[in-house]
mmCIF file of the N, C-alpha and C atoms, coordinates in Angstrom:
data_MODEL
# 
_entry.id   MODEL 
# 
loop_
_atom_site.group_PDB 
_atom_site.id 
_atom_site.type_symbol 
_atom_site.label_atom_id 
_atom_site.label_alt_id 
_atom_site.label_comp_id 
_atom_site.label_asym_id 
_atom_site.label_entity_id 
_atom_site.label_seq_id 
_atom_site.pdbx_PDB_ins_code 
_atom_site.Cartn_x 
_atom_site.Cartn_y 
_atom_site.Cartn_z 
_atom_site.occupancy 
_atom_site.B_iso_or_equiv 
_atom_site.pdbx_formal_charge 
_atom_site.auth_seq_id 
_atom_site.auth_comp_id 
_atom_site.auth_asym_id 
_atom_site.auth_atom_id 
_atom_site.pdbx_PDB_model_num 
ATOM 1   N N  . UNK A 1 1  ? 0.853   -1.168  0.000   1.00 0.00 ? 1  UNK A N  1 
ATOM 2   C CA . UNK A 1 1  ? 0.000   0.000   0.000   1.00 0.00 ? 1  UNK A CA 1 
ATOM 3   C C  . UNK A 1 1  ? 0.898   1.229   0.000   1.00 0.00 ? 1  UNK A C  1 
ATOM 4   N N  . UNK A 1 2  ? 0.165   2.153   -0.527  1.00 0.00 ? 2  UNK A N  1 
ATOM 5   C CA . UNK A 1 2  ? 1.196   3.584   -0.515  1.00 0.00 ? 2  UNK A CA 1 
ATOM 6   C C  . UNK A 1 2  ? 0.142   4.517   -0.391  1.00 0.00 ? 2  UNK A C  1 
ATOM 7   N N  . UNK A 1 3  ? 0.815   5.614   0.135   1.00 0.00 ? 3  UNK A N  1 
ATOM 8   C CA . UNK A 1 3  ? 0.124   6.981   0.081   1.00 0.00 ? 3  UNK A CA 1 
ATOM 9   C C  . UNK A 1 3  ? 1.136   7.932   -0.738  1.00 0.00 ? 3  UNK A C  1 
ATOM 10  N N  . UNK A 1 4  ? -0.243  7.973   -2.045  1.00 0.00 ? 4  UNK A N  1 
ATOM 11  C CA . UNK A 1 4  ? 0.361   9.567   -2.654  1.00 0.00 ? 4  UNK A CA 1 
ATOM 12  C C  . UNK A 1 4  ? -0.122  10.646  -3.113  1.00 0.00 ? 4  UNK A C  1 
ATOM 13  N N  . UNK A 1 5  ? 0.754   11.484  -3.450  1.00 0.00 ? 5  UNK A N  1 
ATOM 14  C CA . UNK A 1 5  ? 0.160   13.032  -3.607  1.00 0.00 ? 5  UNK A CA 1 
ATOM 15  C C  . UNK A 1 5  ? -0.302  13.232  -4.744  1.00 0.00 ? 5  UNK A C  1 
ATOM 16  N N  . UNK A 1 6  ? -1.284  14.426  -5.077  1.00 0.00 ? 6  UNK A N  1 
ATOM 17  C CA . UNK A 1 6  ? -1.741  14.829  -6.045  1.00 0.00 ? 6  UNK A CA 1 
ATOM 18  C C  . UNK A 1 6  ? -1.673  16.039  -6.467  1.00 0.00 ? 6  UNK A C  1 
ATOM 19  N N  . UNK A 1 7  ? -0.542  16.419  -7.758  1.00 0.00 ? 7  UNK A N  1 
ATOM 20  C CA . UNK A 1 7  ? -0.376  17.615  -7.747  1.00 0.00 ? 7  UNK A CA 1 
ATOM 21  C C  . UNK A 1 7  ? -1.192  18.404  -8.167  1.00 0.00 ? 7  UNK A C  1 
ATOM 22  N N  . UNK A 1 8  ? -0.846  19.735  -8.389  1.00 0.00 ? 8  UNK A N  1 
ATOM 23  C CA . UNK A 1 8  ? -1.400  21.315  -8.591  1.00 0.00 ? 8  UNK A CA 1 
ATOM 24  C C  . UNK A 1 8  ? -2.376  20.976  -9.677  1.00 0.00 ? 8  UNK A C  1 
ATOM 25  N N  . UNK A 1 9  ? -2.275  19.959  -10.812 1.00 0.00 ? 9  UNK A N  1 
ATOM 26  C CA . UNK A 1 9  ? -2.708  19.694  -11.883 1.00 0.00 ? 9  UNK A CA 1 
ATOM 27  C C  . UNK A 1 9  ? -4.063  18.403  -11.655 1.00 0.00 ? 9  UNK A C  1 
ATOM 28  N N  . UNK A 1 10 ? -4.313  17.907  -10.503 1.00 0.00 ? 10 UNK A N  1 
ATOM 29  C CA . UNK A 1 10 ? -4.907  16.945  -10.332 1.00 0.00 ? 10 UNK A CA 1 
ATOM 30  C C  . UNK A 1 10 ? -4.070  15.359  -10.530 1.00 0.00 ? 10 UNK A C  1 
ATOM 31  N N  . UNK A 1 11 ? -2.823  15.195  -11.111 1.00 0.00 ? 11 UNK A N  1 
ATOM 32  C CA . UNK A 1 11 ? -2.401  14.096  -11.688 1.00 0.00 ? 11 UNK A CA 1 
ATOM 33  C C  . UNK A 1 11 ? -1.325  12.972  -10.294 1.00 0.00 ? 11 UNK A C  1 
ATOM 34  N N  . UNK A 1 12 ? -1.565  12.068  -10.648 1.00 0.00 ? 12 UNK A N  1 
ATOM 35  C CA . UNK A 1 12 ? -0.994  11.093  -9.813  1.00 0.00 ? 12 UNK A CA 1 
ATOM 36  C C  . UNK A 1 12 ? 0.131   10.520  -10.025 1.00 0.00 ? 12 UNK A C  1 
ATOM 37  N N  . UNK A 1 13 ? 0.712   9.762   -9.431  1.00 0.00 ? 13 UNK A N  1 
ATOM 38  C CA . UNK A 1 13 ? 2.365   9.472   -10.096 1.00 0.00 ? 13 UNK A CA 1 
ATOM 39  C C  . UNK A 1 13 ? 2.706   8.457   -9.601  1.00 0.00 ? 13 UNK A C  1 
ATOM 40  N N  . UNK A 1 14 ? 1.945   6.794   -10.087 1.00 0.00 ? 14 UNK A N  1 
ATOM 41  C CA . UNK A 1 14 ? 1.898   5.467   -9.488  1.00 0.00 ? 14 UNK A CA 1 
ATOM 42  C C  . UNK A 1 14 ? 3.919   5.686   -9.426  1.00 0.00 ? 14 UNK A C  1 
ATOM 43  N N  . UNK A 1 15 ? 3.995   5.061   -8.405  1.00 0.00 ? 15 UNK A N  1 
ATOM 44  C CA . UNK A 1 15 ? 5.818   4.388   -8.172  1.00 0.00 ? 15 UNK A CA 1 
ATOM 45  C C  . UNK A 1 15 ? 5.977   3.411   -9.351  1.00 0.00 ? 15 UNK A C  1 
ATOM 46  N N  . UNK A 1 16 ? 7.038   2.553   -9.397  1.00 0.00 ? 16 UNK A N  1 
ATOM 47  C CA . UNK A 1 16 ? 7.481   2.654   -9.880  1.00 0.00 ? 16 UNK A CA 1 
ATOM 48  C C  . UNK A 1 16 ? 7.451   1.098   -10.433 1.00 0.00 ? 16 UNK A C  1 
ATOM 49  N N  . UNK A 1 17 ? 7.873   0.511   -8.669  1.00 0.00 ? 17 UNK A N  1 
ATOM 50  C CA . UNK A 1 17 ? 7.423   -1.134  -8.231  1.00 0.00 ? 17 UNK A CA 1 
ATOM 51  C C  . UNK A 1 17 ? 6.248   -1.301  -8.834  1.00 0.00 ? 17 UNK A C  1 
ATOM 52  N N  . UNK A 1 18 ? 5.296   -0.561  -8.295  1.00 0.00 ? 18 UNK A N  1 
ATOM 53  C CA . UNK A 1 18 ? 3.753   -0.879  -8.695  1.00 0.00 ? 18 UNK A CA 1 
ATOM 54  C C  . UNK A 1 18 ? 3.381   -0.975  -9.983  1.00 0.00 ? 18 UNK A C  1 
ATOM 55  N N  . UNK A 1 19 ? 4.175   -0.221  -10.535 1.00 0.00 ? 19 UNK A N  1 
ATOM 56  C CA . UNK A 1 19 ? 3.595   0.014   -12.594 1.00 0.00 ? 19 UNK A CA 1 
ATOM 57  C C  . UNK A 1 19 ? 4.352   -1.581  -12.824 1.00 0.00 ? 19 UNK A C  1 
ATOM 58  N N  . UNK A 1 20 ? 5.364   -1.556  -12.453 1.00 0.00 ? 20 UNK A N  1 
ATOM 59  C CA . UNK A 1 20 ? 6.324   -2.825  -12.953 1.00 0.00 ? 20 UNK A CA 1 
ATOM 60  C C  . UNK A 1 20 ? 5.626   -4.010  -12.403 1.00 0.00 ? 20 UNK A C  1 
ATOM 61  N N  . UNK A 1 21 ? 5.025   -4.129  -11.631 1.00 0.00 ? 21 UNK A N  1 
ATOM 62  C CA . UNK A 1 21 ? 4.254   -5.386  -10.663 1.00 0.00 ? 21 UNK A CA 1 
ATOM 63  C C  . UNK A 1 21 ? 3.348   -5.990  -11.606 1.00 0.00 ? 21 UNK A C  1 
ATOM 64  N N  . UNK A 1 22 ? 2.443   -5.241  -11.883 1.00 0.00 ? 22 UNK A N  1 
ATOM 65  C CA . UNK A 1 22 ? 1.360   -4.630  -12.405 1.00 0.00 ? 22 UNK A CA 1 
ATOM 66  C C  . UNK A 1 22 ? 1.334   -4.794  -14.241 1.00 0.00 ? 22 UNK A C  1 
ATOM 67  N N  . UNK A 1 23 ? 2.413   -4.295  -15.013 1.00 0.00 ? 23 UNK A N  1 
ATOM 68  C CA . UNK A 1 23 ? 2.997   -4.306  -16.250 1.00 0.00 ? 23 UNK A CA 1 
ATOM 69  C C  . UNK A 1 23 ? 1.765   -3.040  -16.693 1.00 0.00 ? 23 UNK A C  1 
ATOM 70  N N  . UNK A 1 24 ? 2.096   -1.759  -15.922 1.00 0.00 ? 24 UNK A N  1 
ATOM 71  C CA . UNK A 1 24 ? 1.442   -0.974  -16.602 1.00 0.00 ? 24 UNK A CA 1 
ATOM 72  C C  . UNK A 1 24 ? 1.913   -0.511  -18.109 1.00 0.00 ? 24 UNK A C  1 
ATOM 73  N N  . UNK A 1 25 ? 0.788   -0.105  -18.624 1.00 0.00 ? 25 UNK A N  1 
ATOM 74  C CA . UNK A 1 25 ? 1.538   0.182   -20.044 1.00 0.00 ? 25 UNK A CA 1 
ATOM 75  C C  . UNK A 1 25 ? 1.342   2.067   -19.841 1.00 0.00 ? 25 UNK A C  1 
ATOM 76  N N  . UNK A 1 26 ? 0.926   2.821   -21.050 1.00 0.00 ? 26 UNK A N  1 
ATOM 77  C CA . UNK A 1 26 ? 0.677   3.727   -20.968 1.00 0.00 ? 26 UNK A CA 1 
ATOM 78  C C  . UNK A 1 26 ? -0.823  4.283   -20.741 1.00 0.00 ? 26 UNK A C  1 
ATOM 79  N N  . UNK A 1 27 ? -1.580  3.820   -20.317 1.00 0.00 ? 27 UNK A N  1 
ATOM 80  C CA . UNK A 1 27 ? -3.009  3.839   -20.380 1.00 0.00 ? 27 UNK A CA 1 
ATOM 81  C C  . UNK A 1 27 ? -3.318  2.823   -18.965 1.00 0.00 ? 27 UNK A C  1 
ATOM 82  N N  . UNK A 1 28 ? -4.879  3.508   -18.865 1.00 0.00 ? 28 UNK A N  1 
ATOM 83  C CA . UNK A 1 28 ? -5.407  2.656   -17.409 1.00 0.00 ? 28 UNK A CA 1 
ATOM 84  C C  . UNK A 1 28 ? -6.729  3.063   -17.303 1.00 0.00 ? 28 UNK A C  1 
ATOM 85  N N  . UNK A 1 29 ? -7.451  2.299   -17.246 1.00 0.00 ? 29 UNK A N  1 
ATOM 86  C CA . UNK A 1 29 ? -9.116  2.749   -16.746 1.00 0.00 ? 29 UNK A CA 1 
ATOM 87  C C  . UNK A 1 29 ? -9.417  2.984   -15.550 1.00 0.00 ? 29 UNK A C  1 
ATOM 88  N N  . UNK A 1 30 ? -9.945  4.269   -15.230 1.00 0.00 ? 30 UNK A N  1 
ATOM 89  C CA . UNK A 1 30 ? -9.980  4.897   -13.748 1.00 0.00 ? 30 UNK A CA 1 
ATOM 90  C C  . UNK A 1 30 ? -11.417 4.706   -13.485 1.00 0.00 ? 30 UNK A C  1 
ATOM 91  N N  . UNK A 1 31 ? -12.261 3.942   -12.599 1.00 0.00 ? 31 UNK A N  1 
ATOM 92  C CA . UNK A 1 31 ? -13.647 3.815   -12.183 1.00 0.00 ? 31 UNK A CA 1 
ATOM 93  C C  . UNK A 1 31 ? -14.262 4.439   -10.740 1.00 0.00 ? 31 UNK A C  1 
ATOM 94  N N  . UNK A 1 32 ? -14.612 5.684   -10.939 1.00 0.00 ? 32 UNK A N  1 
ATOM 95  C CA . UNK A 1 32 ? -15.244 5.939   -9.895  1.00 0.00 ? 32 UNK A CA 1 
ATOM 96  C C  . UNK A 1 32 ? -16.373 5.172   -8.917  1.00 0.00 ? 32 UNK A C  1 
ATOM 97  N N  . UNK A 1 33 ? -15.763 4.444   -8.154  1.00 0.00 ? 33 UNK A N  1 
ATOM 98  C CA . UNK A 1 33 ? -16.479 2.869   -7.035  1.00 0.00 ? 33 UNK A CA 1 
ATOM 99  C C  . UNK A 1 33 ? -17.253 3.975   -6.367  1.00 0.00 ? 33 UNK A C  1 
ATOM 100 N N  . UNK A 1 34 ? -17.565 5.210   -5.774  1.00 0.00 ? 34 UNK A N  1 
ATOM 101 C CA . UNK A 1 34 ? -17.992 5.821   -4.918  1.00 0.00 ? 34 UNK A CA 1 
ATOM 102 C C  . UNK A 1 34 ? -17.097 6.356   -4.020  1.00 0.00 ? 34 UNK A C  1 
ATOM 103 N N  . UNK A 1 35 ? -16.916 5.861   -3.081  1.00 0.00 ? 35 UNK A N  1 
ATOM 104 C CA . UNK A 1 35 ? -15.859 6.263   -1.407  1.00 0.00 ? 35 UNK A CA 1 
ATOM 105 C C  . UNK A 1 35 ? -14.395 6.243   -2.113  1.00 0.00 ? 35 UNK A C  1 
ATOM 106 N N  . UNK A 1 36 ? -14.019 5.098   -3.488  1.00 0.00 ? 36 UNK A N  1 
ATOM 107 C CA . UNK A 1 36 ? -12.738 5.277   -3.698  1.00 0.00 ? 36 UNK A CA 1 
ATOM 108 C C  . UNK A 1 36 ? -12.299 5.014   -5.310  1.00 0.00 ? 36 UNK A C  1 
ATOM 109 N N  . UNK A 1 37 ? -11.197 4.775   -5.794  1.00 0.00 ? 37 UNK A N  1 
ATOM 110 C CA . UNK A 1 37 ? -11.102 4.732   -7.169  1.00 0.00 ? 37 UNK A CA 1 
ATOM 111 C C  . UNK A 1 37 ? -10.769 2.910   -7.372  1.00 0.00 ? 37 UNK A C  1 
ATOM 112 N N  . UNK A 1 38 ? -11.278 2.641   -8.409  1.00 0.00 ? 38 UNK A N  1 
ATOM 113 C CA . UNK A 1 38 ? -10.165 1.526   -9.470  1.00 0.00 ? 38 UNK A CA 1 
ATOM 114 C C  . UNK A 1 38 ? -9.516  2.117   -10.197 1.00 0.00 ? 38 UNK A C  1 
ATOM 115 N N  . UNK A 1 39 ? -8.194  1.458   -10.329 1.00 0.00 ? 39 UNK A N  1 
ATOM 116 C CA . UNK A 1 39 ? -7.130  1.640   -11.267 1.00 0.00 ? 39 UNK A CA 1 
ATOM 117 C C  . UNK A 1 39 ? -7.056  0.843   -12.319 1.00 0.00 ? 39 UNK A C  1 
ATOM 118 N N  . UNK A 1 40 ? -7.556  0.497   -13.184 1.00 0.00 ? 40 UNK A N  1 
ATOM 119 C CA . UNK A 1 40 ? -7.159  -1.066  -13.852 1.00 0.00 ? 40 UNK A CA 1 
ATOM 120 C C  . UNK A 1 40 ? -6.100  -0.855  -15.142 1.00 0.00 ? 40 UNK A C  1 
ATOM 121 N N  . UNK A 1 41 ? -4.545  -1.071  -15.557 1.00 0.00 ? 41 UNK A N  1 
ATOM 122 C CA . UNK A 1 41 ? -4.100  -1.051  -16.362 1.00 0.00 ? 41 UNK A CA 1 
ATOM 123 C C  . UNK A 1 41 ? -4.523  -1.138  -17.499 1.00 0.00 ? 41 UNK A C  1 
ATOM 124 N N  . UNK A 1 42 ? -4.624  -1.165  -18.580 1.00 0.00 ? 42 UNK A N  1 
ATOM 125 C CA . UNK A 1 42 ? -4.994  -1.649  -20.293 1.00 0.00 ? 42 UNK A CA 1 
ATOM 126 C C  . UNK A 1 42 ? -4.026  -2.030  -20.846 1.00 0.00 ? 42 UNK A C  1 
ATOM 127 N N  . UNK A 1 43 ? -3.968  -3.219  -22.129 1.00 0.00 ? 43 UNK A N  1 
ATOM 128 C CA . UNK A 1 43 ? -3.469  -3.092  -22.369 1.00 0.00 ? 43 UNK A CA 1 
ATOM 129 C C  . UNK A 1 43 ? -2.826  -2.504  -23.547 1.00 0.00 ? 43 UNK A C  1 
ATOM 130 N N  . UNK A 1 44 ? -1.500  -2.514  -23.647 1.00 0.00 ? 44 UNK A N  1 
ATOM 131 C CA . UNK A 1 44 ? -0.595  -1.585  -24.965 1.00 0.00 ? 44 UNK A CA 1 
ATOM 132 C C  . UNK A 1 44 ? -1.149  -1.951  -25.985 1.00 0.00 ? 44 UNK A C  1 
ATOM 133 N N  . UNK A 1 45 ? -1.607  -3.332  -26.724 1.00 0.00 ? 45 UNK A N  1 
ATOM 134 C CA . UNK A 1 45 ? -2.494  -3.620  -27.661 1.00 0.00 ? 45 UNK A CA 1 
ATOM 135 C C  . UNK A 1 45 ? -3.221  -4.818  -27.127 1.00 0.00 ? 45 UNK A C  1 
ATOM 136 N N  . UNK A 1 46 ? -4.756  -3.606  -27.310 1.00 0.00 ? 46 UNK A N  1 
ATOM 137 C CA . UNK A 1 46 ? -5.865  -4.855  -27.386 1.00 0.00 ? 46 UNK A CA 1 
ATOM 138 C C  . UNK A 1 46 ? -6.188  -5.802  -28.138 1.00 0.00 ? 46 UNK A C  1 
ATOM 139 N N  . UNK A 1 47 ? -5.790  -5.724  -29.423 1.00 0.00 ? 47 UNK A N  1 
ATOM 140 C CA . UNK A 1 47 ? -5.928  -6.693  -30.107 1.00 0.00 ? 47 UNK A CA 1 
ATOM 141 C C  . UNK A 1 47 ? -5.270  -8.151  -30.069 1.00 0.00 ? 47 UNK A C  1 
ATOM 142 N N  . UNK A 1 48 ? -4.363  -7.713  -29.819 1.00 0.00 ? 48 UNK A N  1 
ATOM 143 C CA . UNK A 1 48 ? -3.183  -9.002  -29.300 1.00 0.00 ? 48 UNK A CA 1 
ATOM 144 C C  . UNK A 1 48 ? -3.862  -9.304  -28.190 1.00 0.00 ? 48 UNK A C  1 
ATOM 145 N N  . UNK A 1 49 ? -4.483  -9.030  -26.926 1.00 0.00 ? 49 UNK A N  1 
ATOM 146 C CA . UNK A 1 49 ? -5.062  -9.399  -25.924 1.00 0.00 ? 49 UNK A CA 1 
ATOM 147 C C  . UNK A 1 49 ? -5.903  -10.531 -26.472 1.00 0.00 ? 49 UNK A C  1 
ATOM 148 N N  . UNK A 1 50 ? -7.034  -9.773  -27.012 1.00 0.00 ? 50 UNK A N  1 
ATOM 149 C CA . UNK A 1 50 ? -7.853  -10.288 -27.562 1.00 0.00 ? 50 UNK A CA 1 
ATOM 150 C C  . UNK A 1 50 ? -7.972  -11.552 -28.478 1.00 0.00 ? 50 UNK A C  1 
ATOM 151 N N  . UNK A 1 51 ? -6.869  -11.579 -29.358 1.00 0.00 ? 51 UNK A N  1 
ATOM 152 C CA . UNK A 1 51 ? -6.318  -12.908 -30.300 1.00 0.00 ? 51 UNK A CA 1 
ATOM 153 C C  . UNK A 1 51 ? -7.084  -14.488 -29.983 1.00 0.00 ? 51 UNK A C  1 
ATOM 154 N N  . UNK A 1 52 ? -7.804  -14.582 -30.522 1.00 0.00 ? 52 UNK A N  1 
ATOM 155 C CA . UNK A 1 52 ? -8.230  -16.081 -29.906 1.00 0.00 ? 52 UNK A CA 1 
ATOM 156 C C  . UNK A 1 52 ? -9.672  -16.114 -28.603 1.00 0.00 ? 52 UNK A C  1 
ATOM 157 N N  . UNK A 1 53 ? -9.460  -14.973 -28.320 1.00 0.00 ? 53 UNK A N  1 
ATOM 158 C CA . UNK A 1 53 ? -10.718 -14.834 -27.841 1.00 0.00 ? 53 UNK A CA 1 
ATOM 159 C C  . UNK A 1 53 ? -12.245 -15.379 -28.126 1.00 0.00 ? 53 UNK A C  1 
ATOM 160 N N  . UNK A 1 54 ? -11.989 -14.717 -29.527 1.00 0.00 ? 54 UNK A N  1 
ATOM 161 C CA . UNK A 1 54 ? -13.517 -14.782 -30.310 1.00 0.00 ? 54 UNK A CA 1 
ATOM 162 C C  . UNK A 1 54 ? -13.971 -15.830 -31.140 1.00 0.00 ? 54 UNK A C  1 
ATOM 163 N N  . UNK A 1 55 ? -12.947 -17.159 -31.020 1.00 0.00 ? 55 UNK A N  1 
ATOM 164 C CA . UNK A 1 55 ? -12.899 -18.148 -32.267 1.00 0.00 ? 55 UNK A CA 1 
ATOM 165 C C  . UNK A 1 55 ? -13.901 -19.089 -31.902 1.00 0.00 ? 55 UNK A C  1 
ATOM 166 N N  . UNK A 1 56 ? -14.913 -18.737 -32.756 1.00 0.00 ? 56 UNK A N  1 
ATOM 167 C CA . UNK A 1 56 ? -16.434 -19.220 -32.759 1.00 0.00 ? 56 UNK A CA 1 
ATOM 168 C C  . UNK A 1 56 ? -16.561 -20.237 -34.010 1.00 0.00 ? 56 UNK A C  1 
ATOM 169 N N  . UNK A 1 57 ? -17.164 -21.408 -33.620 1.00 0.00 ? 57 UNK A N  1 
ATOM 170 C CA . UNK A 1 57 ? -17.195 -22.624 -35.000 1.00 0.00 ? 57 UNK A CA 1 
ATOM 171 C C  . UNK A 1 57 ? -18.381 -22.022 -34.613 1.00 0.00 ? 57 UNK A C  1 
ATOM 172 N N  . UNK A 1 58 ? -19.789 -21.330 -34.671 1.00 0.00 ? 58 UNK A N  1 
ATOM 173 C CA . UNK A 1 58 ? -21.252 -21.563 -34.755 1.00 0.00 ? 58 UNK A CA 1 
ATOM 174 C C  . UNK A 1 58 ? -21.352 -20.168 -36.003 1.00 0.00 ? 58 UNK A C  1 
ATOM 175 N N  . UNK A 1 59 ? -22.128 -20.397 -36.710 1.00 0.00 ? 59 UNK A N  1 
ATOM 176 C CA . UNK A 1 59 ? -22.521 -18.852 -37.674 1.00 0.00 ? 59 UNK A CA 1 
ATOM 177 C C  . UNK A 1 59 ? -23.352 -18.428 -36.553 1.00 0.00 ? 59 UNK A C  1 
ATOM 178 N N  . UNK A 1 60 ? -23.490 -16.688 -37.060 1.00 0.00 ? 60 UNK A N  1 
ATOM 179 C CA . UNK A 1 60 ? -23.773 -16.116 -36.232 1.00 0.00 ? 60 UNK A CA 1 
ATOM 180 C C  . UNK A 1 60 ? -25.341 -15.990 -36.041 1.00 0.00 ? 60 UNK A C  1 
ATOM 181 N N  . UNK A 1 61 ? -26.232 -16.357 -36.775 1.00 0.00 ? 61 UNK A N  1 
ATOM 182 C CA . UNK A 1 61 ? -27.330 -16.652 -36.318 1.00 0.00 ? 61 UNK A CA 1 
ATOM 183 C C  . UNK A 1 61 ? -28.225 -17.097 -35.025 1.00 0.00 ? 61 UNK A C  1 
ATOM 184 N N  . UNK A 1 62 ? -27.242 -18.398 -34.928 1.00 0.00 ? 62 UNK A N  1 
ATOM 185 C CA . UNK A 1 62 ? -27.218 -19.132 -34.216 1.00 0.00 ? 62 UNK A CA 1 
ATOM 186 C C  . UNK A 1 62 ? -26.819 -18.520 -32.626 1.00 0.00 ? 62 UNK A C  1 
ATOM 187 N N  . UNK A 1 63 ? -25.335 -17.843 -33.006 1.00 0.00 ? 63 UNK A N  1 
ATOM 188 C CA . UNK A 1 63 ? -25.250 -16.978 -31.490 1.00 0.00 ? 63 UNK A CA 1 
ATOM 189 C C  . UNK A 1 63 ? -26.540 -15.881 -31.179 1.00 0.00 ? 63 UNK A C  1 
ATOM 190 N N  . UNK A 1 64 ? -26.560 -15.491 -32.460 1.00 0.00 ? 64 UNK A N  1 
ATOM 191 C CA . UNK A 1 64 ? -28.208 -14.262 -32.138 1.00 0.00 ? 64 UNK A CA 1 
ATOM 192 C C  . UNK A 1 64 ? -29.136 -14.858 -31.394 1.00 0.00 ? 64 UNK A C  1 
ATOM 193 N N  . UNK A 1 65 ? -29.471 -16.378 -32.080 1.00 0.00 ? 65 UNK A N  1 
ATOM 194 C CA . UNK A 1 65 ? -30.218 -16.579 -31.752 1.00 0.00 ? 65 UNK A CA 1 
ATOM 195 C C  . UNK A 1 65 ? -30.679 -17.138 -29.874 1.00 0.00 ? 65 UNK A C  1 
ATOM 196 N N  . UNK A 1 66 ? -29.509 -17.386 -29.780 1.00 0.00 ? 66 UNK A N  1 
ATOM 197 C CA . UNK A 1 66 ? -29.092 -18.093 -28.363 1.00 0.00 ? 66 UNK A CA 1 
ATOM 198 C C  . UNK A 1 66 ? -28.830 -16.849 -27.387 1.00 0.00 ? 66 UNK A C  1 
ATOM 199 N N  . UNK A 1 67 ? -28.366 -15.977 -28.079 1.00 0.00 ? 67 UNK A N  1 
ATOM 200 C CA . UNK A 1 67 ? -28.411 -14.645 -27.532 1.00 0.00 ? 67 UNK A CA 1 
ATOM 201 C C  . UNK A 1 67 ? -29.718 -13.338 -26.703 1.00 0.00 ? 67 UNK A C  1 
ATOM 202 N N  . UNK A 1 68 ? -30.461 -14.003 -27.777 1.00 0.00 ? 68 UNK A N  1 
ATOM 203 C CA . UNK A 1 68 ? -31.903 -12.969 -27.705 1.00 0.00 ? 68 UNK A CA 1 
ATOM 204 C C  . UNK A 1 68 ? -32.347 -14.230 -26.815 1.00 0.00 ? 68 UNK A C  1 
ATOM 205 N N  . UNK A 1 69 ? -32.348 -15.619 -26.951 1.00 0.00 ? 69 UNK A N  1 
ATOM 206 C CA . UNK A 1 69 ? -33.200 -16.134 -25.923 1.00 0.00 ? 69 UNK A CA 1 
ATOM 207 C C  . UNK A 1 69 ? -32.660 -16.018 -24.243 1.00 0.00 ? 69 UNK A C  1 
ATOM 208 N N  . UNK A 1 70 ? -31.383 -15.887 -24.208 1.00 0.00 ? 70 UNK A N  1 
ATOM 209 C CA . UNK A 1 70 ? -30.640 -15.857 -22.952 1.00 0.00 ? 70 UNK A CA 1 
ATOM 210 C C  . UNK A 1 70 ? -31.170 -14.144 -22.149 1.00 0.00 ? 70 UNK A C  1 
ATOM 211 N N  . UNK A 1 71 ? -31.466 -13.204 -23.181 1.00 0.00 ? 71 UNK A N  1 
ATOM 212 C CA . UNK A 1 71 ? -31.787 -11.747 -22.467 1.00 0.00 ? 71 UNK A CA 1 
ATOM 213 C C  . UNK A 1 71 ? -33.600 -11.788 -22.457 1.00 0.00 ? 71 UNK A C  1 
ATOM 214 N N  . UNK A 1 72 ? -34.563 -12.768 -23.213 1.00 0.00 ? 72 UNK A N  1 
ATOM 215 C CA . UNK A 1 72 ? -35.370 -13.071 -22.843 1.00 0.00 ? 72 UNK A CA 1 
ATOM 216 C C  . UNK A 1 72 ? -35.565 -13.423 -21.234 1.00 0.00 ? 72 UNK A C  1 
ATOM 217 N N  . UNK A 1 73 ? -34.820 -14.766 -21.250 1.00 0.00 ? 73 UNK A N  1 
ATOM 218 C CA . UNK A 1 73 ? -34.595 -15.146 -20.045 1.00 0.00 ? 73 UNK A CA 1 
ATOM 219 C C  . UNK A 1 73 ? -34.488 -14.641 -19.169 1.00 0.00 ? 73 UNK A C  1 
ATOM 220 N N  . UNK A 1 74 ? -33.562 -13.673 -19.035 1.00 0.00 ? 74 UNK A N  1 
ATOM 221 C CA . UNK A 1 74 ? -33.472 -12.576 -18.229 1.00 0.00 ? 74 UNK A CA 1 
ATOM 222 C C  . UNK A 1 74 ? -34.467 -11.537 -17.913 1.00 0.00 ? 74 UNK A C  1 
ATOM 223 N N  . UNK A 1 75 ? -34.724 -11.222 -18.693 1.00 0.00 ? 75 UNK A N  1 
ATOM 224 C CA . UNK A 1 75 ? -35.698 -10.039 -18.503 1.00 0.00 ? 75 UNK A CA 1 
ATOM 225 C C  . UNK A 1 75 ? -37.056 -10.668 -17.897 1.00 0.00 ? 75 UNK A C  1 
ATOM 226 N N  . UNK A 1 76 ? -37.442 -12.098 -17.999 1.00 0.00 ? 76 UNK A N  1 
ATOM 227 C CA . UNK A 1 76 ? -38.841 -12.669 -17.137 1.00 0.00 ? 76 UNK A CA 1 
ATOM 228 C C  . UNK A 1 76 ? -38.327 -12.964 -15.759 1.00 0.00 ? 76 UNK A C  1 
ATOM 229 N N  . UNK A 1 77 ? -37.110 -12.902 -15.104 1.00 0.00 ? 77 UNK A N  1 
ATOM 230 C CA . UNK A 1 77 ? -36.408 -12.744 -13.792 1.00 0.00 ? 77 UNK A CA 1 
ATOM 231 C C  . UNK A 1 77 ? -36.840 -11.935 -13.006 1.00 0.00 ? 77 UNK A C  1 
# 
């Protein structure tokens, strides 16, 4: 844990350990929780993240279709 300052400008200045811990890149999504913040890194390329993610054998119909019945579902909850 650390405590740090916030300068004249509003801006913060994670150390140093922490970015490196962490593998911050240049970017980070800041979420206002209420009482305090999330920090969550991003990464340098999303796409490369992403790679393999999405590899779907079904046409997409089929996901629509499984799709609209699953938020059906939901919505009679």
């Amino acid at each position: 844990m650390s405590i740090l300052e916030i300068d004249d400008k509003g801006r913060l200045t994670i150390p140093k350990e922490i970015r490196e811990s962490l593998n911050f890149g240049k970017k980070v999504l800041v979420i206002n929780a209420g009482d305090h913040l999330k920090i969550i890194p991003l990464p340098s390329d999303p796409f490369k993240t992403l790679h393999g993610a999405l590899n779907v054998n079904k046409p997409f119909r089929e996901l629509r279709r499984r799709a609209d019945l699953l938020a059906e579902d939901e919505a009679g909850k």
